[in-house]
ZATI-835287 format. One record per residue (C-alpha): residue in one letter; x, y, z. Coordinates in Angstrom, 3 decimals, always signed. Example, Ala and Ser with C-alpha at 12.3 -4.5 7.8 and 13.67 -1.06 7.14 Angstrom:
residues 2
  r        c1        c2        c3
  A   +12.300    -4.500    +7.800
  S   +13.670    -1.060    +7.140
This chain:
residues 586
  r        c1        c2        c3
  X  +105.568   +72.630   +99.420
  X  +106.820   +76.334  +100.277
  X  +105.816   +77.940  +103.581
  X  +106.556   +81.459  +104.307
  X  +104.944   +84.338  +105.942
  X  +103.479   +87.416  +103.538
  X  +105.062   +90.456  +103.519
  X  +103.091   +93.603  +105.535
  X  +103.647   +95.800  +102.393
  X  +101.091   +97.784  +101.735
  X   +98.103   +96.049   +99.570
  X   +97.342   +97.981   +96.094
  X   +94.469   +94.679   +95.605
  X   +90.723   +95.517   +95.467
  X   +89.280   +97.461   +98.304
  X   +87.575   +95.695  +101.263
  X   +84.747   +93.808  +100.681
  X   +81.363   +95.104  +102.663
  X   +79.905   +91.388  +103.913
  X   +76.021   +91.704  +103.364
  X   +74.121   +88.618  +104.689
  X   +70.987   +87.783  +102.692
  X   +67.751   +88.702  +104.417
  X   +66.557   +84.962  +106.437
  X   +63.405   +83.558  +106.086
  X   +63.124   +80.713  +109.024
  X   +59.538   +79.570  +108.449
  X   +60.324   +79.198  +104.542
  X   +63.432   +77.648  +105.437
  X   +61.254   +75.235  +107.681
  X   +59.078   +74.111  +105.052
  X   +61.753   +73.453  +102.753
  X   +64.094   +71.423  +105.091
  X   +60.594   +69.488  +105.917
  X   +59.277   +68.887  +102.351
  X   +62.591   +68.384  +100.556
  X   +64.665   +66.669  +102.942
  X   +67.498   +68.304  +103.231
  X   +69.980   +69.446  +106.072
  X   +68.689   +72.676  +107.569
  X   +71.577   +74.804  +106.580
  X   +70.847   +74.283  +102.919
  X   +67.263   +75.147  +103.754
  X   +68.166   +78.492  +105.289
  X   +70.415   +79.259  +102.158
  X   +67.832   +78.303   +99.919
  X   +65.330   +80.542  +101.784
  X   +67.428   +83.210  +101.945
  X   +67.926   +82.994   +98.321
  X   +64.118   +84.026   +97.631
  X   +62.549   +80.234   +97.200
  X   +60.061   +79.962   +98.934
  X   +57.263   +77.061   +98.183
  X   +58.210   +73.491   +97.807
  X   +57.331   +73.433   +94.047
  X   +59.797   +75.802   +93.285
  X   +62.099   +74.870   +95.140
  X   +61.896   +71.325   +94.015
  X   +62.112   +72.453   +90.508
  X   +65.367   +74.274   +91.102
  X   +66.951   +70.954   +93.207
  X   +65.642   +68.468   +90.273
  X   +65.536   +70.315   +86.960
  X   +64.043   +68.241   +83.758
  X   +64.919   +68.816   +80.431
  X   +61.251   +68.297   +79.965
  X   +60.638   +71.865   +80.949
  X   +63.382   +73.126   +78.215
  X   +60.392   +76.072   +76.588
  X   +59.586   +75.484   +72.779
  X   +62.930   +76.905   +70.546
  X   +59.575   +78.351   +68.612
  X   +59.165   +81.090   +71.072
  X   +62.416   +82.422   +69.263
  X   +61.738   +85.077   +67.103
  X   +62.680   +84.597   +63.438
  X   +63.028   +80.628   +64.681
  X   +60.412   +79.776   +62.065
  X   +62.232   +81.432   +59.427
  X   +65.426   +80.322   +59.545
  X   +64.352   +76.761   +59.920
  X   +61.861   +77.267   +56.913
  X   +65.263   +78.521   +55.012
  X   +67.400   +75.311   +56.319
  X   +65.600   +72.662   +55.384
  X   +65.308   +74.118   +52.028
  X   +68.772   +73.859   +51.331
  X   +69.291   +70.195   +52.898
  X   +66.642   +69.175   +50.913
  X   +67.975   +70.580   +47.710
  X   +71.450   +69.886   +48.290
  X   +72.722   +73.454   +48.611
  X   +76.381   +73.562   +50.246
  X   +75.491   +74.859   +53.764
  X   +78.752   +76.976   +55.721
  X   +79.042   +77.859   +59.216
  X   +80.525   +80.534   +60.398
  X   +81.940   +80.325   +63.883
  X   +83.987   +82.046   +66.480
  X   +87.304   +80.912   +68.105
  X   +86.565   +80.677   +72.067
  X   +85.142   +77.888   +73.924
  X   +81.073   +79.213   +73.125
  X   +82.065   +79.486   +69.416
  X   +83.916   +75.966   +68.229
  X   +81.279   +73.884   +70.876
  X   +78.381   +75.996   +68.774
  X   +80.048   +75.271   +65.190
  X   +80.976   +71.260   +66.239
  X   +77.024   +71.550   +67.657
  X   +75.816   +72.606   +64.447
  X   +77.905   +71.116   +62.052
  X   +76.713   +67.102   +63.900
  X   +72.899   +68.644   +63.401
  X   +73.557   +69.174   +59.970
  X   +75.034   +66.064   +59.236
  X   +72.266   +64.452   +61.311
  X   +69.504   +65.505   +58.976
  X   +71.791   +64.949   +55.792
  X   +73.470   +67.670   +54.823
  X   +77.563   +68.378   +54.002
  X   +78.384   +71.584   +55.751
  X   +81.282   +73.284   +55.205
  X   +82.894   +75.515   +58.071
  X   +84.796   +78.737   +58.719
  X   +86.278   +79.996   +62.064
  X   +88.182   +82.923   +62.063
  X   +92.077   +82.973   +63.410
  X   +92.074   +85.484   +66.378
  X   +94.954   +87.527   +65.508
  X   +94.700   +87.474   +61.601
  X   +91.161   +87.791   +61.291
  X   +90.332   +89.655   +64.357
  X   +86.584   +89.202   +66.019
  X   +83.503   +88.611   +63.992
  X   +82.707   +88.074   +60.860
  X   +85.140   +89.262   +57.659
  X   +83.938   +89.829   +54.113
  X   +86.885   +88.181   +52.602
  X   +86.313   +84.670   +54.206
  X   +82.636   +85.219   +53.141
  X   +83.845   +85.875   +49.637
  X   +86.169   +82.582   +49.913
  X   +82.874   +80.277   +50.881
  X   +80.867   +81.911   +47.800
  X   +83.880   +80.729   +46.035
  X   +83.319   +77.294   +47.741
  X   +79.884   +76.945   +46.881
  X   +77.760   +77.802   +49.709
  X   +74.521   +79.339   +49.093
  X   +72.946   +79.131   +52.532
  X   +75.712   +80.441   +55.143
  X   +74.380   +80.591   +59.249
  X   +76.463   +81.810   +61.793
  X   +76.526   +80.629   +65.066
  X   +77.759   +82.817   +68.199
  X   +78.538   +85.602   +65.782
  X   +76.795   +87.243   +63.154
  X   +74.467   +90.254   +64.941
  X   +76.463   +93.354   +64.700
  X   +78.187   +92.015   +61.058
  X   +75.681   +94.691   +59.141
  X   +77.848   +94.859   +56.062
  X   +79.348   +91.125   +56.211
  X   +76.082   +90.277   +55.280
  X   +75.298   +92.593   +53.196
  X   +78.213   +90.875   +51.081
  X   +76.995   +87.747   +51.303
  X   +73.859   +88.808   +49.857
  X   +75.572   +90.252   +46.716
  X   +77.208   +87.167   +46.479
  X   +74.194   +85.026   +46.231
  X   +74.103   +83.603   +49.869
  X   +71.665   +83.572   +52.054
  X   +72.780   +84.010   +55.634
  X   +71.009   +83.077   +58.613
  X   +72.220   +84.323   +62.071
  X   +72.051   +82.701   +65.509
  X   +73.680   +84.824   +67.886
  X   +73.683   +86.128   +71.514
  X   +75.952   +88.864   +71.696
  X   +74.099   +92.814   +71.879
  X   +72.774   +94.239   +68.865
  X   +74.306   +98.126   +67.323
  X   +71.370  +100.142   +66.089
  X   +70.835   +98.425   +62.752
  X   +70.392   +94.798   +62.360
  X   +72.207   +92.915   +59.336
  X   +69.952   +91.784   +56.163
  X   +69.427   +88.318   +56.846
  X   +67.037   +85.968   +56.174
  X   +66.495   +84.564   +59.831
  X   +67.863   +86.554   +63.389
  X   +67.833   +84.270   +66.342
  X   +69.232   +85.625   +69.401
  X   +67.391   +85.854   +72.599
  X   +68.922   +89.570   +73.339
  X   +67.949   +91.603   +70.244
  X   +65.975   +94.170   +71.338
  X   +62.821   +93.191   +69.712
  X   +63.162   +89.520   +71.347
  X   +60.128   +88.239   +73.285
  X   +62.266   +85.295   +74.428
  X   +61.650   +84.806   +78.218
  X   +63.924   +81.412   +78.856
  X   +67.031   +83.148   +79.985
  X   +70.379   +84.744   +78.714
  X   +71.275   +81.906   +76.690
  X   +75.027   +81.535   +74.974
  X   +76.044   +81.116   +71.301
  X   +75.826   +77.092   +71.336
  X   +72.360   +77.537   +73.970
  X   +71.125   +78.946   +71.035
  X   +72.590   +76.899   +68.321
  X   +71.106   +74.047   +70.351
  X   +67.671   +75.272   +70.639
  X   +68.216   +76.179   +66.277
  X   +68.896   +72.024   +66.413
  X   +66.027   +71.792   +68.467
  X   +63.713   +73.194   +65.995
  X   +65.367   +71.596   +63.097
  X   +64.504   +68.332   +64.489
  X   +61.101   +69.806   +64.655
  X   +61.162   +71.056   +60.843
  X   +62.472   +67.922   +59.308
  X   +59.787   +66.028   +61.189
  X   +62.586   +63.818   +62.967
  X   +61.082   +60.790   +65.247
  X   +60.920   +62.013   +68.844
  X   +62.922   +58.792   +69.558
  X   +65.641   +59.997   +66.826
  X   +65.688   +63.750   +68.116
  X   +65.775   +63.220   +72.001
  X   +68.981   +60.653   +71.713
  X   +70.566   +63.550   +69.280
  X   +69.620   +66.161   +71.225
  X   +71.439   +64.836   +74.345
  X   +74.130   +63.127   +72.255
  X   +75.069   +67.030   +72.152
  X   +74.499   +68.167   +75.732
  X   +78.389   +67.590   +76.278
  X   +79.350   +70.293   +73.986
  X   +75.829   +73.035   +75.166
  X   +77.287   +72.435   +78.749
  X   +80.911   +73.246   +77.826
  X   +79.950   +76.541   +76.065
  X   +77.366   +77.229   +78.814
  X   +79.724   +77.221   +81.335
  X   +82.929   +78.850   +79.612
  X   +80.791   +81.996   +78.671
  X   +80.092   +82.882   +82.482
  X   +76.027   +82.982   +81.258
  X   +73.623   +83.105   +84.311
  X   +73.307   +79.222   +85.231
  X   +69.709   +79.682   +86.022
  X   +66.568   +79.065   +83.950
  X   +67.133   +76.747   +80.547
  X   +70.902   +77.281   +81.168
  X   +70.847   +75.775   +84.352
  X   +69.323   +72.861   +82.747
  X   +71.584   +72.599   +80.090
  X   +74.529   +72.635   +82.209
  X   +73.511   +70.415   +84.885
  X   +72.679   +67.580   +82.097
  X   +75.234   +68.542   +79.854
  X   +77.843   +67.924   +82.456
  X   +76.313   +64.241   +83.029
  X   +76.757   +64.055   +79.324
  X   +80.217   +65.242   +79.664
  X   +81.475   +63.133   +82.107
  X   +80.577   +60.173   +80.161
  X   +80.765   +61.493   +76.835
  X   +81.156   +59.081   +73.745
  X   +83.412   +61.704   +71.598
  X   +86.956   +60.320   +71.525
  X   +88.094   +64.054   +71.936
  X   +86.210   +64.571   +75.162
  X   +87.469   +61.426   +76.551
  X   +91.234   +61.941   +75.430
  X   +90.866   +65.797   +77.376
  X   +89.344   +64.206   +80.388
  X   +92.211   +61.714   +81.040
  X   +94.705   +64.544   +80.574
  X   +92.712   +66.122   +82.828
  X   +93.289   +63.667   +85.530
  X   +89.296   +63.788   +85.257
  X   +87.881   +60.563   +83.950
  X   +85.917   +58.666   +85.693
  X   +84.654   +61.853   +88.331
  X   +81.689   +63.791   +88.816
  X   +81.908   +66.635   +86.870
  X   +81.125   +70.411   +88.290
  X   +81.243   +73.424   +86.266
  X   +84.731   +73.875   +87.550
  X   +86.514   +71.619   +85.933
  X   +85.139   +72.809   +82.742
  X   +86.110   +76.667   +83.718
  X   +89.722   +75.345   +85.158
  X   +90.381   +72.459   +83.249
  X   +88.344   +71.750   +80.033
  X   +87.481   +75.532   +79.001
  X   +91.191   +76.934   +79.155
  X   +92.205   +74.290   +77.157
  X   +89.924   +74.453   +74.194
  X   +90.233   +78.193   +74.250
  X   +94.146   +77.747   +74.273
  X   +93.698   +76.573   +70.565
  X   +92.024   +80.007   +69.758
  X   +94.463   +82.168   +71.958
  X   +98.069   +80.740   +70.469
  X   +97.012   +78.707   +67.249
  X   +93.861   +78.150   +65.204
  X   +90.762   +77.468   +66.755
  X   +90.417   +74.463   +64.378
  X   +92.733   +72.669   +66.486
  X   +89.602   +72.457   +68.720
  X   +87.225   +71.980   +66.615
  X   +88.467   +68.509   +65.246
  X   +89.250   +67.452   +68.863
  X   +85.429   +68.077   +69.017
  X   +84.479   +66.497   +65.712
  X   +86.932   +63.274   +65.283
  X   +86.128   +60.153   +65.947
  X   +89.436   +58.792   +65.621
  X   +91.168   +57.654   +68.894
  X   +94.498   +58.015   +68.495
  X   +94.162   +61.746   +66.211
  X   +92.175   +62.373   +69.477
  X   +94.784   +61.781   +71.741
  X   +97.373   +63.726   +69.846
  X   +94.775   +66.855   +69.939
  X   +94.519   +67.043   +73.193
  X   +97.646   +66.398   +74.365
  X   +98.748   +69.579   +71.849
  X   +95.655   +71.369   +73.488
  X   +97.605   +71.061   +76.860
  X  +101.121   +72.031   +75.471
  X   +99.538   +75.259   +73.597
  X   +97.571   +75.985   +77.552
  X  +100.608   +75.684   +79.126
  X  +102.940   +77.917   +76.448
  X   +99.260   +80.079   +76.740
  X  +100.150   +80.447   +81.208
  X  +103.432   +81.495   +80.460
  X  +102.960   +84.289   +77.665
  X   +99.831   +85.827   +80.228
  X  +102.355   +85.681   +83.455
  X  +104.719   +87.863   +81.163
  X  +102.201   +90.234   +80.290
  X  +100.344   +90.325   +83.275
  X  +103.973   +91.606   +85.162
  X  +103.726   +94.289   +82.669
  X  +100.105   +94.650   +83.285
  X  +100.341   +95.430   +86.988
  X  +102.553   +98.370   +86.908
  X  +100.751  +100.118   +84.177
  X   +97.632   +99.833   +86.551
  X   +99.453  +100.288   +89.613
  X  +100.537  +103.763   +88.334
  X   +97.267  +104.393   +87.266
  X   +95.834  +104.050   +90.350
  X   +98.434  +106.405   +91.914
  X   +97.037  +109.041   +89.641
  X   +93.816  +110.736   +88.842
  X   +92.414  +108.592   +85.704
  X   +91.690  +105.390   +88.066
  X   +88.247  +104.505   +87.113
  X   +89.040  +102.622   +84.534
  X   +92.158  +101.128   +83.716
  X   +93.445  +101.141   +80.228
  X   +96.787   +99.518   +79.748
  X   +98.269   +99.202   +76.265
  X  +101.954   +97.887   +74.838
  X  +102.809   +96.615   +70.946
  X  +104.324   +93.492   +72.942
  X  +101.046   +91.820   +74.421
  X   +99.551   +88.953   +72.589
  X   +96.457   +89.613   +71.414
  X   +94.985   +85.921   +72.374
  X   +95.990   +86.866   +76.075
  X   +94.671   +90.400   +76.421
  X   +91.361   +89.382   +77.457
  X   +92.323   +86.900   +80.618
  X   +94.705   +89.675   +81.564
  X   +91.945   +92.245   +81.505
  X   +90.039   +89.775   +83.877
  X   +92.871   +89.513   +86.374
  X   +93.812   +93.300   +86.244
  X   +89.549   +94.219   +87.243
  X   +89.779   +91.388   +89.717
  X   +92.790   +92.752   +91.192
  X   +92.313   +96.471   +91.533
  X   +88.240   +96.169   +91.146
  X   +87.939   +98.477   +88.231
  X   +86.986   +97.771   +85.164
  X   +89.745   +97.283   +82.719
  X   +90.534   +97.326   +78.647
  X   +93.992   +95.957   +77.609
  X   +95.624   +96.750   +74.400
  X   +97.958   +95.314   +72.009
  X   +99.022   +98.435   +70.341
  X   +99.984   +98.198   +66.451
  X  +101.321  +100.805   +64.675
  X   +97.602  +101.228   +62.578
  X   +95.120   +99.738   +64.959
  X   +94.902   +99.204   +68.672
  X   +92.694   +95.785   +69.511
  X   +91.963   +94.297   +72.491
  X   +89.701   +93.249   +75.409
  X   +87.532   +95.127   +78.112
  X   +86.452   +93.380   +81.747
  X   +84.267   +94.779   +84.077
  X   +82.944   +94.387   +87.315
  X   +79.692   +93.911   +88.304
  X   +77.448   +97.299   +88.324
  X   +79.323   +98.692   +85.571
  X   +78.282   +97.859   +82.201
  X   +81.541   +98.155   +80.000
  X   +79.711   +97.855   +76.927
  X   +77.765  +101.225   +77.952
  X   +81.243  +102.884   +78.871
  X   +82.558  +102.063   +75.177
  X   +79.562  +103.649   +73.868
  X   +79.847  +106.633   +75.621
  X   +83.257  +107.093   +73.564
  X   +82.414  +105.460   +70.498
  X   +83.383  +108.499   +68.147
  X   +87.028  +107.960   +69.232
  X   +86.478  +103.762   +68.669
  X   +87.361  +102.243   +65.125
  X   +85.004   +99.605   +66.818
  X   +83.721   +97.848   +69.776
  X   +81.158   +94.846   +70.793
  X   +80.053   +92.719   +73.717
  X   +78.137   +92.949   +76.463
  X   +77.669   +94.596   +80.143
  X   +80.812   +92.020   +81.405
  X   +83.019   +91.709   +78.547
  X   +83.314   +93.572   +75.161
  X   +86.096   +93.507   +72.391
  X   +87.948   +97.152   +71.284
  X   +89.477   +98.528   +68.111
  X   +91.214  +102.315   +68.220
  X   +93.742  +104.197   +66.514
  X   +97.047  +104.344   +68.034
  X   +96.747  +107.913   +68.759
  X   +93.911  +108.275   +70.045
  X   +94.487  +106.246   +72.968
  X   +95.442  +108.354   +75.676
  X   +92.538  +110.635   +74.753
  X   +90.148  +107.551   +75.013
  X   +91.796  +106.709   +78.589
  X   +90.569  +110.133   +79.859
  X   +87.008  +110.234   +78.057
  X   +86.370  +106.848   +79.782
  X   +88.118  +107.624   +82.828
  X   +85.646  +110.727   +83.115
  X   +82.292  +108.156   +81.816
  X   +83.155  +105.546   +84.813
  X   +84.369  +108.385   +87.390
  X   +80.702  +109.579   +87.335
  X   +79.711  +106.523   +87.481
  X   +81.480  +105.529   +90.338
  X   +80.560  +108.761   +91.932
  X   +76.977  +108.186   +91.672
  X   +76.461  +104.461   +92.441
  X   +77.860  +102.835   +95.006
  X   +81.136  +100.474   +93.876
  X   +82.221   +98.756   +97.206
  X   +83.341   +95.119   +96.078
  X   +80.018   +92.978   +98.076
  X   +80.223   +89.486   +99.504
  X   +76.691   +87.820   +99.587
  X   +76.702   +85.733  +102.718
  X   +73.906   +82.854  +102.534
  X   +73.504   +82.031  +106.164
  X   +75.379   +81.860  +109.460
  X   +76.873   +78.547  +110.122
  X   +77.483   +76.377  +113.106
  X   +80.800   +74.658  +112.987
  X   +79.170   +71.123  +113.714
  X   +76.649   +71.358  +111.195
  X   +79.736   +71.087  +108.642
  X   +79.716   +67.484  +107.590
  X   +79.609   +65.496  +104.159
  X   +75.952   +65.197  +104.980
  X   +75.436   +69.030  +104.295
  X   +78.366   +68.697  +101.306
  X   +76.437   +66.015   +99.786
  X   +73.079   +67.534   +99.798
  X   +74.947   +71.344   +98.561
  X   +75.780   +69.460   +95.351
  X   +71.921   +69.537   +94.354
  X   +72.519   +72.983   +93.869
  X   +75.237   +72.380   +91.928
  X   +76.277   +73.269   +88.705
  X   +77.300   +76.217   +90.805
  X   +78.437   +80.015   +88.411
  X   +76.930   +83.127   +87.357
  X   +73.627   +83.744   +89.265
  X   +73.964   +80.917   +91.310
  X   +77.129   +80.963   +93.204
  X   +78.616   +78.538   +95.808
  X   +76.648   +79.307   +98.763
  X   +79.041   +81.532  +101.078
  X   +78.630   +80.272  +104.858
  X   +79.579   +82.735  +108.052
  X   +81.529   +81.366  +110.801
  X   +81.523   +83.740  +114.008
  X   +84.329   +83.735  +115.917
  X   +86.748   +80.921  +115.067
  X   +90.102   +80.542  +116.549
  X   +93.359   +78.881  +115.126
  X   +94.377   +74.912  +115.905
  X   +97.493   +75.690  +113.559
  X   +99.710   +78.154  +113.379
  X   +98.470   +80.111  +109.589
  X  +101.224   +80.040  +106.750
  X  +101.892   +81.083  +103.110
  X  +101.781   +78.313  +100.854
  X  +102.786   +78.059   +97.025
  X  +102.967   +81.375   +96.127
  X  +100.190   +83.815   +97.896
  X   +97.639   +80.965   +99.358
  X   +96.798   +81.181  +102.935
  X   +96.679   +77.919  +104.677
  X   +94.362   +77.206  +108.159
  X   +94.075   +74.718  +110.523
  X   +90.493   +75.727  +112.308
  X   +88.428   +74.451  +115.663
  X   +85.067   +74.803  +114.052
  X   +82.679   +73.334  +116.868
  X   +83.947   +69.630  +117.604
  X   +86.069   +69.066  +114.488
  X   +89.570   +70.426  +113.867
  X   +89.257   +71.256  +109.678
  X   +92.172   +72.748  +106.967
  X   +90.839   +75.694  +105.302
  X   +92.912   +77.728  +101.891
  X   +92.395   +80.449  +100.497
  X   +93.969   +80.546   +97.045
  X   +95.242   +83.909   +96.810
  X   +94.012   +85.146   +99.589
  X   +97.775   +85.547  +101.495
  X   +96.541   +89.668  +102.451
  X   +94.443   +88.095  +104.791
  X   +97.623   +86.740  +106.778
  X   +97.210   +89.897  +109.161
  X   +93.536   +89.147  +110.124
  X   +94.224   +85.375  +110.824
  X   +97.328   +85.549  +112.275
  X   +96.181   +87.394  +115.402
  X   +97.815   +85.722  +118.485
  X   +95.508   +83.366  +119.809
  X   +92.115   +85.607  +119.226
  X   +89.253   +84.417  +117.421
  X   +88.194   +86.002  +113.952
  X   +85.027   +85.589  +111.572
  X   +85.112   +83.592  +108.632
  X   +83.364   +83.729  +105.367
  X   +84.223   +80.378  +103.511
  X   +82.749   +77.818  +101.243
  X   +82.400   +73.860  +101.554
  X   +84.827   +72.013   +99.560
  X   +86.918   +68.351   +99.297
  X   +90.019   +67.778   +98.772
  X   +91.456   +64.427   +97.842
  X   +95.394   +64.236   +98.887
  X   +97.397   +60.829   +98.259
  X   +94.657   +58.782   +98.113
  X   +92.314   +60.409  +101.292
  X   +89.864   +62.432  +100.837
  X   +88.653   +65.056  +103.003
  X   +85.969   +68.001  +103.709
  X   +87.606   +71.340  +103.232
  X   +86.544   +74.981  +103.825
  X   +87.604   +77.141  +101.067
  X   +88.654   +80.526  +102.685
  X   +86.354   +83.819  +100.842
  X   +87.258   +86.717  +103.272
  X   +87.999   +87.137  +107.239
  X   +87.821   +90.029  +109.644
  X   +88.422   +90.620  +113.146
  X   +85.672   +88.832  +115.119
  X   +83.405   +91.298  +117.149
  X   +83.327   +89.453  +120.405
């Protein structure tokens, strides 16, 4: 391992953070510590989190997929099951039409088992990334007419693809959609619209992802075909694996039904009976372990969506579907060779990347950064937009720049909905779709630079008008002896820990150095800390700016960090993973 000290150049990264600690509630946190027996710092988080009664909160600590709502309550549910059954009944060739990341081939491997389940043959279709580009494409629906299919659903795809279906209709195929992804202003001809965000949706059990909603479609299915309840509740969580791998990859809000789904479906993961799963897992180094949320975003996720990014989704997809061991194993270990091929192309572009940016931000158009290049890989675009807004804290679009279209990916950052910005500038688009977070972009070459302005000008007013300062959320102020496994141990209940319901962030007032802080790998700080009675290692991954703050002579220094373990040759020990520092105030 490397040790060096970080260079005091100048930091172009994201602004300082403003620390805001959540308002505490010690008489709720009383009750809760009381009536749900846990350690008294997870109380006060808990509390300061807004639960307050022991009902709720013991809903939240011990969810039950018994209080999953009724996949009725889905508008157009009804229909599109109505239209389903038909076909399996009759024998009509059913196709699916997927999409290549993580959320798309776990929703078309999720729907393709259901179909099977209840007797049907499906057929399937996801689209190659770079030859197909996003969504749906009239061609490939004109391929499964060709095929046969009659009755054609999408899953995780399918709400903005207005003339797609309009094809399929004048081809004789029915189309039902099951989507999640934001509607444009008219909604596509189909015989059934699930998706819990289009904006006549009555839906109240969260923002659920493509394969929550091809589950719940399952769900209902069951329902339809008047499946035992023995028969569906053994498929239903034969499947979980797959919901909780989608769940989690697609950075949904992990409260509500998702948080359900992805705390079971990562019990169902861990021991999962697909040969695929298992084969990943042991390259993984994971078998055997409790599974958290991330692993799947670290480990599983980039992996699957490494298929879709260099290759052909449908590399995943039979990983997901096989049940033969030894295809299984050769899957995944080509899963792991296209991830790691996948690292390399992104550092590449990412170099590139960075000075585009960093000269943006030396000059007036710095709202929004909008890097482009006729080198970049499309399948990488979109991580490298996510590193460039996590960097610089701007939202940020990158391009792959043909010489007849532009495509590519748009990040954001939270309190600026990217999806609104494209809008604002959609008469100089060729096309755009997503959400507040993440959105995909299509523009002519030319237009580019007048696009960087127009969106530049959107988010500067934006940014004048609504306060942008990156925020840490700070849970509670923490003793350094009340760190122990005991308090690790009962943390995990909040567990699976993401969007809307983040690690809790802990506060440690004036802590000094046992160790003298270094540099380690490439820009991770590394701590040796006196909190209280116990002498504890601390990293920050990528956190080597902070060097200046914790390196300050023998003076103390506050602390915002996170409870972790780390297992090292064999031992295992408690860890505080570093989120931000400051000088201490005494």
């Amino acid at each position: 391992m490397t040790f060096h000290r970080i260079s005091r150049q100048p930091s172009r990264n994201a602004p300082p953070s403003r620390w805001t600690v959540r308002e505490q509630n010690a008489a709720a946190a009383g009750r809760i510590a009381q009536d749900q027996g846990v350690h008294p710092a997870l109380a006060r988080v808990l509390a300061a989190r807004g639960w307050t009664s022991a009902e709720e909160c013991g809903d939240f600590l011990s969810p039950r997929l018994m209080g999953l709502r009724d996949p009725f309550e889905l508008r157009d549910m009804d229909r599109a099951v109505e239209r389903t059954i038909k076909a399996i009944r009759g024998g009509e060739l059913i196709g699916v039409f997927g999409d290549y990341d993580v959320d798309g081939v776990s929703s078309t491997a999720l729907m393709v088992q259901a179909l099977r389940f209840l007797g049907a043959d499906p057929v399937w279709f996801i689209p190659h990334r770079i030859d197909d580009g996003y969504g749906m494409q009239s061609d490939r629906i004109e391929e499964l007419a060709k095929r046969g299919v009659t009755l054609l659903i999408t899953v995780d795809t399918g709400i903005t693809a207005v003339e797609e279906v309009r094809c399929a209709r004048k081809l004789g195929m029915d189309v039902v959609v099951t989507d999640h992804h934001l509607a444009d202003r008219e909604l596509p001809d189909a015989v059934a619209i699930v998706n819990p965000n289009r904006p006549d949706a009555v839906y109240d059990g969260g923002r659920l992802c493509g394969v929550g909603v091809a589950f719940k479609f399952a769900h209902a299915l069951l329902k339809g075909a008047d499946a035992s309840a023995s028969e569906a509740k053994a498929f239903l969580k034969s499947v979980l694996d797959l919901v909780a791998m989608g769940t989690i990859a697609d950075v949904v809000p992990l409260k509500g039904e998702n948080r359900v789904l992805a705390r079971f479906g990562l019990e169902c993961l861990a021991s999962s009976p697909r040969p695929g799963i298992r084969a990943l897992l042991k390259l993984c180094k994971l078998e055997g372990r409790r599974l958290t949320a991330e692993n799947v975003g670290f480990a599983i996720g980039p992996r699957i969506n490494a298929a879709g990014r260099t290759d052909h989704a449908e590399t995943a997809l039979e990983l997901l579907l096989t049940n033969d061991e030894r295809r299984a194993t050769e899957i995944a270990a080509r899963l792991d060779a296209l991830n790691t091929a996948r690292r390399s192309t992104e550092a590449g572009i990412s170099k590139l990347c960075m000075k585009q940016a960093e000269s943006q931000m030396e000059s007036g158009e710095n709202s929004l950064l909008v890097v482009d290049d006729p080198t970049f890989h499309l399948g990488i675009v979109g991580i490298v937009a996510a590193r460039l807004a996590e960097r610089f804290y701007r939202p940020a679009i990158v391009l792959r720049s043909d010489p007849d279209l532009a495509r590519g990916s748009a990040r954001s950052i939270p309190r600026f909905d990217v999806h609104e910005a494209l809008g604002a500038c959609e008469s100089m688009l060729e096309g755009f779709g997503g959400h507040a977070a993440a959105a995909g972009v299509r523009i002519v070459p030319a237009r580019i630079a007048e696009f960087r302005t127009a969106i530049n000008e959107f988010a500067g007013e934006v940014f004048r008008t609504r306060d942008m300062t990156p925020e840490v959320d700070i849970d509670t102020e923490i003793d350094g002896d009340e760190i122990s496994w005991e308090l690790f141990g009962d943390l995990a209940r909040m567990e699976p820990f993401g969007e809307a319901n983040p690690a809790p962030v802990f506060l440690l007032r004036n802590v000094r150095n046992a160790g003298e802080p270094r540099i380690v790998g490439t820009n991770h700080l590394k701590l040796w800390l006196q909190t209280g009675r116990q002498r504890r290692s601390a990293i920050g991954f990528n956190k080597g700016h902070l060097m200046d703050v914790c390196d300050c002579n023998g003076s103390s220094y506050d602390l915002l960090c996170q409870l972790s373990e780390n297992t090292f040759r064999g031992e295992t020990r408690l860890e505080l993973t570093i989120v931000d520092a400051r000088a201490g105030e005494g």
